[in-house]
C-alpha positions, 0 to 999 in steps of 0.5 A: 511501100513508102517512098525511100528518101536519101534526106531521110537515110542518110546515103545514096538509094540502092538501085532497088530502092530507087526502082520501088520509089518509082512504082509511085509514079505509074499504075492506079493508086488509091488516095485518102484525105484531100487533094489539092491542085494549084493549076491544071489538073487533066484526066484522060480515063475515068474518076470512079467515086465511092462517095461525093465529088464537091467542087468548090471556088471554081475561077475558069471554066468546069470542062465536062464531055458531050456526049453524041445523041442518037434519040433525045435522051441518053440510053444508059442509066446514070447515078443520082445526082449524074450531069450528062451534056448532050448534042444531037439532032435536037440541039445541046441539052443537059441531062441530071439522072434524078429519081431514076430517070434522066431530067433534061433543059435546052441549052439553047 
């Protein structure tokens, strides 16, 4: 269902319309085309993607999540192209998921 604008109808929204233009602003929603964001952007959750995420211009700092380590590699498989950063008892390491297995570098 679309948003209902008074601009567009020309009178004030019933309190159905109102309550519908609402169902916009909670839940999931699917978006198609761009998104553009001037400013900060903060995700609590999870970005599944169904395609590539490209990150282009990027002034600032990129904050991705560490994950705690508990051996020297994560346990999990990841998707081609998947960045992990890692702390444990080895240091700060990042991990790419490339040809089915984790690559890793010492961030030290």
């Amino acid at each position: 269902m679309a948003l209902t604008y008074r601009s567009v109808k020309g009178s004030a929204l019933t309190n159905a319309e109102l309550d519908a233009n609402f169902t916009h602003f909670t839940g999931s929603h699917s978006v198609t085309g761009s998104v553009i964001t001037s400013g900060s952007l903060e995700i609590t959750g999870s970005i599944n993607l169904a395609g590539l995420l490209t990150i282009t211009n990027v002034s600032g700092a990129l904050l991705t999540p560490t994950a705690s380590l508990v051996g020297i590699a994560p346990t999990f498989n990841g998707s081609e192209g998947q960045f992990l950063f890692g702390s444990g008892s080895h240091g700060y390491k990042m991990f790419v998921w490339l040809g089915g297995a984790w690559r890793s570098g010492s961030l030290a």
